[in-house]
C-alpha positions as a printed NumPy array, in Angstrom:
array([[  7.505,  -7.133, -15.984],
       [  4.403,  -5.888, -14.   ],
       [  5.069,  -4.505, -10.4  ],
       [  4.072,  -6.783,  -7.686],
       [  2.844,  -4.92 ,  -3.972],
       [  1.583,  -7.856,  -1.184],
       [ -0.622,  -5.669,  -0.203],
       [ -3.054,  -6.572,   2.671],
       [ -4.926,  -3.636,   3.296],
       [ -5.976,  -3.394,   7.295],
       [ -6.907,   0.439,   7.864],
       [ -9.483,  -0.257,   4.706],
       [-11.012,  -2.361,   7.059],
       [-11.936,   0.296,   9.511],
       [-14.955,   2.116,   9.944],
       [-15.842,   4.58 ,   7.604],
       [-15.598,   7.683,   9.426],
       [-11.003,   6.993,   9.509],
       [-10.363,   7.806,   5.954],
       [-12.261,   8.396,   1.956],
       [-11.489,   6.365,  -0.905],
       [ -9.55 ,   8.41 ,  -3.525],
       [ -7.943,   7.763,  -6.358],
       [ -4.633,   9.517,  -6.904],
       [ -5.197,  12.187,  -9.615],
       [ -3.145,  11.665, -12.88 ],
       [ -0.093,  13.278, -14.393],
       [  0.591,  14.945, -17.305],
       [  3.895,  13.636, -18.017],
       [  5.271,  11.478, -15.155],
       [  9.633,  11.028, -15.268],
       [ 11.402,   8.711, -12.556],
       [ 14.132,  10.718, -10.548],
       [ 14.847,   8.283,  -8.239],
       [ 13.519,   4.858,  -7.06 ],
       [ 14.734,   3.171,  -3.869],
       [ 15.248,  -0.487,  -4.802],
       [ 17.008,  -2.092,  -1.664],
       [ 13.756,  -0.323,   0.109],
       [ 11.704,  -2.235,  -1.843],
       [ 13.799,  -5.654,  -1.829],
       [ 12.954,  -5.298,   1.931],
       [  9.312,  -4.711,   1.332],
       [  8.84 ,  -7.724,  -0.58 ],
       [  7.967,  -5.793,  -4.247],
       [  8.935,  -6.573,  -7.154],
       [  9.903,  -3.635,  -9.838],
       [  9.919,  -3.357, -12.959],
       [ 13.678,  -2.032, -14.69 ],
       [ 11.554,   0.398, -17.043],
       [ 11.888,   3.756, -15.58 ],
       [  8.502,   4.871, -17.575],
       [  6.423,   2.039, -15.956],
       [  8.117,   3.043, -12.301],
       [  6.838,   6.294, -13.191],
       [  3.603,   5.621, -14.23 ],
       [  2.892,   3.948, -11.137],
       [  5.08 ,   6.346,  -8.527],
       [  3.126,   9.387,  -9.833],
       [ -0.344,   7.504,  -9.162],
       [ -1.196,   6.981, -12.936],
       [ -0.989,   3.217, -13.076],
       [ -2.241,   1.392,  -9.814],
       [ -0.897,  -1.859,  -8.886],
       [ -2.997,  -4.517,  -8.633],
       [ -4.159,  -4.957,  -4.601],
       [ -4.206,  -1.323,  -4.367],
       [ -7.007,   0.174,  -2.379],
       [ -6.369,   3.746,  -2.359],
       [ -8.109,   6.067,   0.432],
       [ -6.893,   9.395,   2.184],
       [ -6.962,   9.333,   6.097],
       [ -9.076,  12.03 ,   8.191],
       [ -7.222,  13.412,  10.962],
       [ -7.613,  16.706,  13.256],
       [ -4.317,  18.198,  15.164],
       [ -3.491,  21.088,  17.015],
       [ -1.6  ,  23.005,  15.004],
       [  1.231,  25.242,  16.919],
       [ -1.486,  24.693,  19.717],
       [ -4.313,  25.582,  18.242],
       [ -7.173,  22.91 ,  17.386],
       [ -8.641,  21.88 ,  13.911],
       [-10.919,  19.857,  14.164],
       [-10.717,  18.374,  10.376],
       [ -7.33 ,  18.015,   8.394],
       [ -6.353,  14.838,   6.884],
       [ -4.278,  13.734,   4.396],
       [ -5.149,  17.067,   2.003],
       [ -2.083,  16.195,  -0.13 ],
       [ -1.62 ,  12.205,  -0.064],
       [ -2.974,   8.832,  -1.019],
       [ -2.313,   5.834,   0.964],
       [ -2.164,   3.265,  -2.266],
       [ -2.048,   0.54 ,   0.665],
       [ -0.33 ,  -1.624,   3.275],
       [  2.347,  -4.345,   2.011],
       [  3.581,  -7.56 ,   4.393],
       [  6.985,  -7.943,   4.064],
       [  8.919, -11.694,   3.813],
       [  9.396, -11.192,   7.436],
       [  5.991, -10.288,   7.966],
       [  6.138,  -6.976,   8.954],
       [  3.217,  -4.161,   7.908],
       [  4.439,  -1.031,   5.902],
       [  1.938,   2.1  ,   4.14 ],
       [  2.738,   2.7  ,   0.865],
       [  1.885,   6.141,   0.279],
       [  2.004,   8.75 ,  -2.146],
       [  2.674,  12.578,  -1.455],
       [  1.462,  15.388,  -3.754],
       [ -0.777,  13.059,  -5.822],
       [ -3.72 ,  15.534,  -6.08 ],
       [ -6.806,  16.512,  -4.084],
       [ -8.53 ,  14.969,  -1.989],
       [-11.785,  15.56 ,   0.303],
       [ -9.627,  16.654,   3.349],
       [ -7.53 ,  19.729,   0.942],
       [ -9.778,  22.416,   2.245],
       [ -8.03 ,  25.314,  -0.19 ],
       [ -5.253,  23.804,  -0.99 ],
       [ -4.481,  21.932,  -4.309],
       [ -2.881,  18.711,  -3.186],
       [  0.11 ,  18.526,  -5.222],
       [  3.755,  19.021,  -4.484],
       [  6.451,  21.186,  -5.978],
       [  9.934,  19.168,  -6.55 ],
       [ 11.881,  21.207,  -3.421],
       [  9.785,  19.148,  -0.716],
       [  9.701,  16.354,  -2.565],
       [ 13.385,  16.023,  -2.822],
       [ 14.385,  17.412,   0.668],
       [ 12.255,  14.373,   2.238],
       [ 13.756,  11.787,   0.414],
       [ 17.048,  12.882,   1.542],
       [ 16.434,  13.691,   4.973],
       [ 14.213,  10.412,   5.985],
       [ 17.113,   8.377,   4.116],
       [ 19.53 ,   9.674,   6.171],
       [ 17.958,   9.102,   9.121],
       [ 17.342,   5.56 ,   8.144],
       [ 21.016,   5.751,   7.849],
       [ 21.883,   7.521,  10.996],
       [ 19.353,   4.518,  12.699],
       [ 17.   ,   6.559,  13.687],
       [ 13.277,   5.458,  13.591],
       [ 11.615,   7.095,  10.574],
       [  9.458,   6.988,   7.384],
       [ 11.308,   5.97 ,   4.535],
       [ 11.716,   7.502,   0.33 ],
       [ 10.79 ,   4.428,  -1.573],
       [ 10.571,   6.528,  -5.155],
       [  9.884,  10.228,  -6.638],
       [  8.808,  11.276, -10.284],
       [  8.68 ,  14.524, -11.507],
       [  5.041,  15.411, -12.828],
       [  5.657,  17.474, -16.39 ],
       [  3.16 ,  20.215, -14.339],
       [  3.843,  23.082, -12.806],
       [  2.906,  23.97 ,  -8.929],
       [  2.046,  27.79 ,  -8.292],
       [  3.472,  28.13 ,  -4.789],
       [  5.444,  31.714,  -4.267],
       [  6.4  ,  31.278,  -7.826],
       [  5.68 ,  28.5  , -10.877],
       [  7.628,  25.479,  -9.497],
       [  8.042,  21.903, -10.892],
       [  5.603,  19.159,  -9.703],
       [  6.337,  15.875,  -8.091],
       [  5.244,  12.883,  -6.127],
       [  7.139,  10.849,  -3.205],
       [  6.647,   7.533,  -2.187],
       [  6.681,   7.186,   1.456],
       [  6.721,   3.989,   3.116],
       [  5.941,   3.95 ,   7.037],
       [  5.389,   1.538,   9.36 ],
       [  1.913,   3.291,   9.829],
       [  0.879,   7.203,   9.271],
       [ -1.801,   6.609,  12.226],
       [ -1.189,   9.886,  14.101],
       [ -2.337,  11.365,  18.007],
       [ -4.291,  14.103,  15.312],
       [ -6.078,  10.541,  13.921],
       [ -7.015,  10.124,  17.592],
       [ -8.219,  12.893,  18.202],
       [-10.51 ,  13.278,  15.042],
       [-12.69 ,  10.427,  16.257],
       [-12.813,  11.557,  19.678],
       [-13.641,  15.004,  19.259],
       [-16.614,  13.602,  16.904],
       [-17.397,  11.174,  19.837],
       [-17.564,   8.71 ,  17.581],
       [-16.657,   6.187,  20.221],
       [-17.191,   2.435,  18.098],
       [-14.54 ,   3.711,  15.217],
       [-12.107,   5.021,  18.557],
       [-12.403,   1.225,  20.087],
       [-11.17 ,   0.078,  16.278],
       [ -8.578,   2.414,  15.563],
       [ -7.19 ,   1.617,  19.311],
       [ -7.691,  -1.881,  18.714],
       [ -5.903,  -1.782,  15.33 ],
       [ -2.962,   0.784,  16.409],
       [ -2.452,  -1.953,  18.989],
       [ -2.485,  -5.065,  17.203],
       [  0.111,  -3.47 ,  14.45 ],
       [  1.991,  -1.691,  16.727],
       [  2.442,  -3.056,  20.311],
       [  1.007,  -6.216,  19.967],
       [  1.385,  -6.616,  24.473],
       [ -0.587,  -3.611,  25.345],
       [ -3.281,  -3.934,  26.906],
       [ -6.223,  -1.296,  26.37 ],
       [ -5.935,   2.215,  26.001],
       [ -3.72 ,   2.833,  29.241],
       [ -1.427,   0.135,  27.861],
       [ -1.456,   2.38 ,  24.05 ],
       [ -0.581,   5.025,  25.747],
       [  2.169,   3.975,  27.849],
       [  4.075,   2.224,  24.754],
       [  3.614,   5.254,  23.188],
       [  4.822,   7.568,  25.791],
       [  8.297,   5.449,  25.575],
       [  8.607,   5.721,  21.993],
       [  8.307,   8.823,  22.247],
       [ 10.829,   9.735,  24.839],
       [ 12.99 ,   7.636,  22.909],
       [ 12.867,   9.111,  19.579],
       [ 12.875,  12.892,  20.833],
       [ 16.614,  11.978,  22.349],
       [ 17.937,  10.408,  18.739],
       [ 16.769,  13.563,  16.944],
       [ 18.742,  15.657,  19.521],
       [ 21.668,  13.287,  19.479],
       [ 21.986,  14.473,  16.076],
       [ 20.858,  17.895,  16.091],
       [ 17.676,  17.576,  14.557],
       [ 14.872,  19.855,  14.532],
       [ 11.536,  18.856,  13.348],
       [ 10.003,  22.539,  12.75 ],
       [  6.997,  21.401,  13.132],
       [  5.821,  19.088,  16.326],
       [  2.116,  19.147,  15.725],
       [ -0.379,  16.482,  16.929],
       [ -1.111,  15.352,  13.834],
       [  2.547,  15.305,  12.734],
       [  3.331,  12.593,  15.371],
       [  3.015,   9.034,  14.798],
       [  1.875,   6.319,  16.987],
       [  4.607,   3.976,  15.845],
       [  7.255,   6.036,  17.235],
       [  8.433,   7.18 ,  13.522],
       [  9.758,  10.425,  12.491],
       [  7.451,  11.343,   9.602],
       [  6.334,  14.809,   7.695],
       [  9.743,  16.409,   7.037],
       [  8.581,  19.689,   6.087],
       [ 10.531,  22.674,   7.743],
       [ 13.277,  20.219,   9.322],
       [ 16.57 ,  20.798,   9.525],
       [ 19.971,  19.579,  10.939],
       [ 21.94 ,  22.505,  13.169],
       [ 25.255,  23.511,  12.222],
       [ 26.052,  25.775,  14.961],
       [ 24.994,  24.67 ,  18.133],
       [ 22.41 ,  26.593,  20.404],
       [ 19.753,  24.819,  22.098],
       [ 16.995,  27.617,  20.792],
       [ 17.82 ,  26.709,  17.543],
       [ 14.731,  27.363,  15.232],
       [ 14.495,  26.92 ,  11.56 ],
       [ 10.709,  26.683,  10.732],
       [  9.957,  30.021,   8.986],
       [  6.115,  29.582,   9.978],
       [  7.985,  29.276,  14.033],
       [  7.794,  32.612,  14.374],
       [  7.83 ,  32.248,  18.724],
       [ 10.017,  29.71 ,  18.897],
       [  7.389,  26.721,  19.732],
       [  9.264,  23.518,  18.221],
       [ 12.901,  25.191,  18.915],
       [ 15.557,  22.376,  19.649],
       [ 15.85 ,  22.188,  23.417],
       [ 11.57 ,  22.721,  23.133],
       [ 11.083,  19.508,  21.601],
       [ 10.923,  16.997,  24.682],
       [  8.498,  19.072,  26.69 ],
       [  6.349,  19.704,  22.949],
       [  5.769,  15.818,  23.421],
       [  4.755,  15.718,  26.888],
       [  1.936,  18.646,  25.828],
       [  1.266,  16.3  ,  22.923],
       [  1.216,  13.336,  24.183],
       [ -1.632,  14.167,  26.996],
       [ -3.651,  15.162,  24.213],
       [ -3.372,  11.694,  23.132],
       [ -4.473,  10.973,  26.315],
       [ -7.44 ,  13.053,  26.147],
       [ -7.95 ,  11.323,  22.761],
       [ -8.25 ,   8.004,  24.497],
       [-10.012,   8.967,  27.839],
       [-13.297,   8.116,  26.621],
       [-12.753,   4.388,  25.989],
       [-11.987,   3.733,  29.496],
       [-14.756,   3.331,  32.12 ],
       [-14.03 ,   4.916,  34.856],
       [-12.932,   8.347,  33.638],
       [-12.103,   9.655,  36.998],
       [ -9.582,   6.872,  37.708],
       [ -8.813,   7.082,  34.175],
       [ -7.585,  10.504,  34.458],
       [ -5.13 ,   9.88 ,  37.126],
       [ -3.85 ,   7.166,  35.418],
       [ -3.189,   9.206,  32.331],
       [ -1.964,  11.975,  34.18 ],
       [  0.492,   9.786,  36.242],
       [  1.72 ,   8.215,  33.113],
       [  1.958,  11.735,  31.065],
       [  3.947,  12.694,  34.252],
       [  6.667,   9.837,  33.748],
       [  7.558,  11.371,  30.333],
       [ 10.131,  13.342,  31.649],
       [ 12.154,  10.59 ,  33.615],
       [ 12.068,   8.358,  30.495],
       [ 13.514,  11.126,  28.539],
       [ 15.677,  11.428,  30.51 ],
       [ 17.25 ,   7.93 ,  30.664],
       [ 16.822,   7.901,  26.743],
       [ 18.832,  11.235,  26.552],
       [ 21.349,  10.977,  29.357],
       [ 22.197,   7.522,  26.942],
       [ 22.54 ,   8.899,  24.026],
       [ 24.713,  11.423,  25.866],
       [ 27.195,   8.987,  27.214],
       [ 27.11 ,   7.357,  24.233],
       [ 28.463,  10.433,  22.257],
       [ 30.974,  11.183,  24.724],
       [ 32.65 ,   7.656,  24.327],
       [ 31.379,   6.529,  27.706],
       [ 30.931,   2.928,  28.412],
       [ 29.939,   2.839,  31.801],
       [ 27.416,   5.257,  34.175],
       [ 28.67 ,   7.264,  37.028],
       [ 27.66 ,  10.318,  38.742],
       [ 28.059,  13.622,  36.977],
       [ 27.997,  12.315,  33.261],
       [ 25.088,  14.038,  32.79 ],
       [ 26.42 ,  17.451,  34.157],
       [ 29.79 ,  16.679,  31.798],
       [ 27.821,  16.344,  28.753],
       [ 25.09 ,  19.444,  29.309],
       [ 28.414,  21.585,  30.053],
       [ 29.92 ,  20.458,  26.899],
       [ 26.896,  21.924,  25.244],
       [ 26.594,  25.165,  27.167],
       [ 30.606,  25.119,  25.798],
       [ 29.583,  24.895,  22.874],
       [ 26.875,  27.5  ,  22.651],
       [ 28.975,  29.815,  23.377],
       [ 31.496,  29.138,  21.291],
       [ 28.961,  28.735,  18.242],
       [ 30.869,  25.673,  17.662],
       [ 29.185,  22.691,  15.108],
       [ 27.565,  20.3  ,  16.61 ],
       [ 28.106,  17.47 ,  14.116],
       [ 31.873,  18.124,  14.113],
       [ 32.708,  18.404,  17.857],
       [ 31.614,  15.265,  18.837],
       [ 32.774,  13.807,  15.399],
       [ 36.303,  15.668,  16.145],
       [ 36.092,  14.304,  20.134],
       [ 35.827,  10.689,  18.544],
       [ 38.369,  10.719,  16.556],
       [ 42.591,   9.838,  17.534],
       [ 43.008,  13.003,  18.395],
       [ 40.219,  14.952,  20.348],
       [ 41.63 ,  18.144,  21.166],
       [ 40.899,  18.798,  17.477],
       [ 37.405,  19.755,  18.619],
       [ 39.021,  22.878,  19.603],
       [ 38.993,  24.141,  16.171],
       [ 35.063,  24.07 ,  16.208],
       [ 35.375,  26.825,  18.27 ],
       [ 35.368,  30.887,  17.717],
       [ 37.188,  30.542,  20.677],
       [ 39.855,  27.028,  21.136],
       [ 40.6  ,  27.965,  24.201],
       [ 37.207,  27.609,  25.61 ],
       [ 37.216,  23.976,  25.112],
       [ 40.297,  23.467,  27.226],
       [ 38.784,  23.174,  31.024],
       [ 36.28 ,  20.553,  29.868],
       [ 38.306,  18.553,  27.431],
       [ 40.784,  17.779,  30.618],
       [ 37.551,  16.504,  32.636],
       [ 36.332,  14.628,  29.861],
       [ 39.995,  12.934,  29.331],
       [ 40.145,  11.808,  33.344],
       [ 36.234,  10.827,  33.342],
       [ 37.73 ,   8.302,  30.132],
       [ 40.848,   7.242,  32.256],
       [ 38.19 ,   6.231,  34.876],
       [ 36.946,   3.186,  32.357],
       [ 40.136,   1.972,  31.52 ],
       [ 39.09 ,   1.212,  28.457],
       [ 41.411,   0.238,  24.948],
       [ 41.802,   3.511,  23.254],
       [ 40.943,   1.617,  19.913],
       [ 37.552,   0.379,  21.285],
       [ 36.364,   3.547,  22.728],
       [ 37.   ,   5.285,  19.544],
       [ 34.784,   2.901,  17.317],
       [ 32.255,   3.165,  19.561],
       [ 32.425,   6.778,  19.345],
       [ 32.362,   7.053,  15.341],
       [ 30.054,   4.26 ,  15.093],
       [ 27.507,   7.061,  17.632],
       [ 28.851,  10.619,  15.82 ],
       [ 28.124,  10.639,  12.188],
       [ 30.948,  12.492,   9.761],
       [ 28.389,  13.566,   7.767],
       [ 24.066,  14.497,   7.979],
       [ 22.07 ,  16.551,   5.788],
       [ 23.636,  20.25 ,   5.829],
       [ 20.674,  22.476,   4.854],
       [ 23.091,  24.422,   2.509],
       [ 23.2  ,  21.466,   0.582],
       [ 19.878,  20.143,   0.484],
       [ 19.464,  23.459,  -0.572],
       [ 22.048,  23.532,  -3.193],
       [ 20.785,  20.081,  -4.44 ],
       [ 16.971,  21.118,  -4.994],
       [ 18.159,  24.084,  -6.932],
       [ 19.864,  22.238,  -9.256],
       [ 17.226,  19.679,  -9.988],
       [ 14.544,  22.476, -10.448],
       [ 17.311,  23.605, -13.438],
       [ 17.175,  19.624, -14.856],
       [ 20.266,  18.253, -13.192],
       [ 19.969,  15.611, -10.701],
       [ 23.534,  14.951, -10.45 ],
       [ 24.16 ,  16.691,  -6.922],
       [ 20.977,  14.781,  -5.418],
       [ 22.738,  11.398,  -6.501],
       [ 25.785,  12.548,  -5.032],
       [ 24.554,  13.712,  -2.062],
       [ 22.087,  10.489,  -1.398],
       [ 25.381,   8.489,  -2.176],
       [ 27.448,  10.507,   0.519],
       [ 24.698,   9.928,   3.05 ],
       [ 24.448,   6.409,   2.663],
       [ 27.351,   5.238,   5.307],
       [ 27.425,   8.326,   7.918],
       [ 29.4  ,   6.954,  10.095],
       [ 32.615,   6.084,   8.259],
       [ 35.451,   7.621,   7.115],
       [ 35.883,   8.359,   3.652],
       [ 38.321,  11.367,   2.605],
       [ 36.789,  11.67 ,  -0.882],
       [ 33.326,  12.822,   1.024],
       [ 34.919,  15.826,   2.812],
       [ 33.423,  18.468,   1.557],
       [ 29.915,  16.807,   2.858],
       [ 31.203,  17.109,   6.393],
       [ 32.173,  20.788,   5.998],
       [ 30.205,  23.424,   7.368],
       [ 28.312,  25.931,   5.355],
       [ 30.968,  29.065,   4.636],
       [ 29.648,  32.137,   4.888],
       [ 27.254,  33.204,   3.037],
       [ 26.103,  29.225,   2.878],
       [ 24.178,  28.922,   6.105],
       [ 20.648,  28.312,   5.854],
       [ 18.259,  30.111,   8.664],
       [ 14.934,  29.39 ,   7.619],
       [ 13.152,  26.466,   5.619],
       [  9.928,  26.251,   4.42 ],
       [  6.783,  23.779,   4.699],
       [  6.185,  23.295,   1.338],
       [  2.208,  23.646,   1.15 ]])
């Protein structure tokens, strides 16, 4: 059968100066690794079962019919410092599908060749990348967590010349848009203000449908925002790399590059080997919005009239970050600790648990896995030190008596908020190296163990462990 994409391509439909057509550049010898069908069930396409006509059209050599393929333009600051011309130097958006239930999703493809925003780069991707994205963005999908999705990645049959030769590949990604603050700011900075009033209009219209204006952008935006920052830290994620044009609009995570899930718990936690100062560190990440988000703001300060009294309207609403955070992450915080109900001092319970935990290097991922479970004093043997748990675990335990709540309810709640199992970076690690030998086995495995995080299932154990020594991963790499 031939594929079928309902595409209905909106962003084509903007003014010229928001992206260049491009076609994706072809592939020597395209092979399907993986292809994401219940993804695409949802998106309302159609597949084909040959896995040489999937990858004929997931490495960009075949183009479905109702493809318009362009790459965005985009600026960004960059660990704070401003480019005014990036863009997608590495990707092709083939085009926009409407799902059965209407919905708008990109269809994009990553490491599909050069394009006119590359600069010196040579637009393709090596397989590690590819492969630690797909994993990562599925499992957040799994752990509910706002995010782009993998809908399919081929190997290439060329090689990418990064540190050393490395095999090529392409991932689909499907978001709900890849319109970023950096997308803002490209048209602004070019005072380009008639394709600004568009792409507002349009981010709008897709996105939050009951805004109204710029100010009204921004505020949705601003709460999306808060929101998302405290589900990444509810599971101990760590983007690496919090640049402008690395946030979305939408309120999706998106460009998993240096990411990474902590083991050990510290709230400086840094990964990124390019974060040399500790910029996007874990506990960093909320206040690396705010500073992003007002340069949205800037971004959007010349649509409104009355710049003065648009300032301190932006400002005020920039301001209000913090509380919304705030309420997002004092939720998910009650939430993890099993906590039905809000009274004073939760917050000061759950930020001492942490400090607790710091010191004790204890996992993050297993504590509060270990604290839902029958038998919570088993987080104890997260810790270098058991003992150290000992003072809090007994406030914790009268702070649950307060609910009266069934034992049995309070600890589905907790496992159905604290996954048994995310992404360890030892064995994404472990996975790519064994695909860049031929053997994809470990990547099925490990997609299959991250499908259902949150339940119980003794044959997965050794995806919940953490890395032994001589396992643990301290730095990953972007990839370019």
């Amino acid at each position: 059968m031939t594929a079928r994409f309902p595409f209905d391509n909106s962003y084509a439909r903007l003014p010229a100066p928001c992206f260049t057509r491009q076609r994706p550049q072809c592939v020597p010898d395209p092979r399907l690794v993986a292809v994401n069908r219940p993804l695409a069930a949802r998106l309302g396409i159609a597949l084909p079962d040959d896995p040489a006509e999937l990858a004929l059209i997931f490495s960009g050599n075949a183009l479905p019919n109702g493809a318009d393929p362009l790459a965005q333009a985009y600026a960004g600051h960059q660990f704070g410092g401003w480019s005014p011309q990036l863009g997608d130097g590495r990707a092709i958006l083939l085009g926009e599908v409407l799902a059965p239930d209407g919905a708008r999703f990109d269809i994009q493809l990553k490491g599909s060749g050069r394009t006119a925003y590359s600069r010196m780069g040579d637009g393709k991707a090596w397989l590690g990348p590819v492969l630690r994205e797909y994993i990562v963005s599925e499992a957040m999908a799994a752990l509910r967590i706002p995010t782009s999705r993998a809908l399919a990645a081929v190997t290439t049959g060329e090689i990418v010349l990064r540190e050393r030769p490395l095999p090529g590949a392409v991932l689909t990604r499907v978001a709900s848009s890849h319109i970023r603050i950096g997308t803002f700011q490209y048209l602004a900075a070019r005072r380009d203000i008639t394709a600004l009033q568009a792409l507002c209009d349009h981010t709008i219209a897709r996105h939050y449908p009951t805004a109204q204006g710029p100010a009204g952008l921004l505020d949705a935006v601003i709460g999306a925002q808060a929101r998302l920052i405290a589900q990444w830290m509810g599971v101990g994620f760590i983007h690496g790399v919090m640049n402008t044009d690395n946030m979305t609009l939408s309120g999706e995570t998106i460009d998993y590059g240096p990411c990474a899930f902590m083991d050990a718990y510290h709230p400086d936690r840094v990964f990124s080997s390019i974060d040399q100062f500790g910029r996007y560190a874990y506990a960093n990440q909320p206040q690396i919005a705010v500073w992003n988000l007002a340069q949205l703001a800037t971004a959007l300060l010349p649509l409104i009239a009355d710049r003065d009294a648009g300032i301190d309207a932006f400002t005020q609403a920039i301001n209000g970050f913090s509380d919304r955070f705030d309420a997002a992450w004092h939720g998910v915080l009650r939430a993890k600790l099993g906590l039905a109900t809000e009274a004073p001092g939760d917050a000061e319970l759950a930020l001492e648990l942490l400090a607790r935990m710091a010191e004790a290097r204890a996992d993050f991922t297993r504590v509060f896995r270990a604290l839902s479970g029958p038998d919570p004093r088993r987080a104890r043997d997260e810790c270098i030190d058991p003992t150290a748990l000992d003072p809090w675990l007994a406030r914790w335990q009268a702070r649950i008596d307060t609910e009266g709540r069934d034992e049995a309810q309070r600890i589905r709640a907790m496992q159905a908020t604290n996954p048994a199992r995310i992404p360890r970076n030892h064995r994404i690690e472990q996975t790519i190296e064994a695909a860049t030998k031929g053997d994809f086995s470990p990547f099925a495995q490990l997609m299959a163990a991250l499908a259902h995080p949150f339940d119980d299932d003794a044959h997965l154990a050794t995806y919940e462990a953490a890395p032994a020594e001589g396992e643990a991963i301290t730095a990953t790499f972007c990839g370019t």
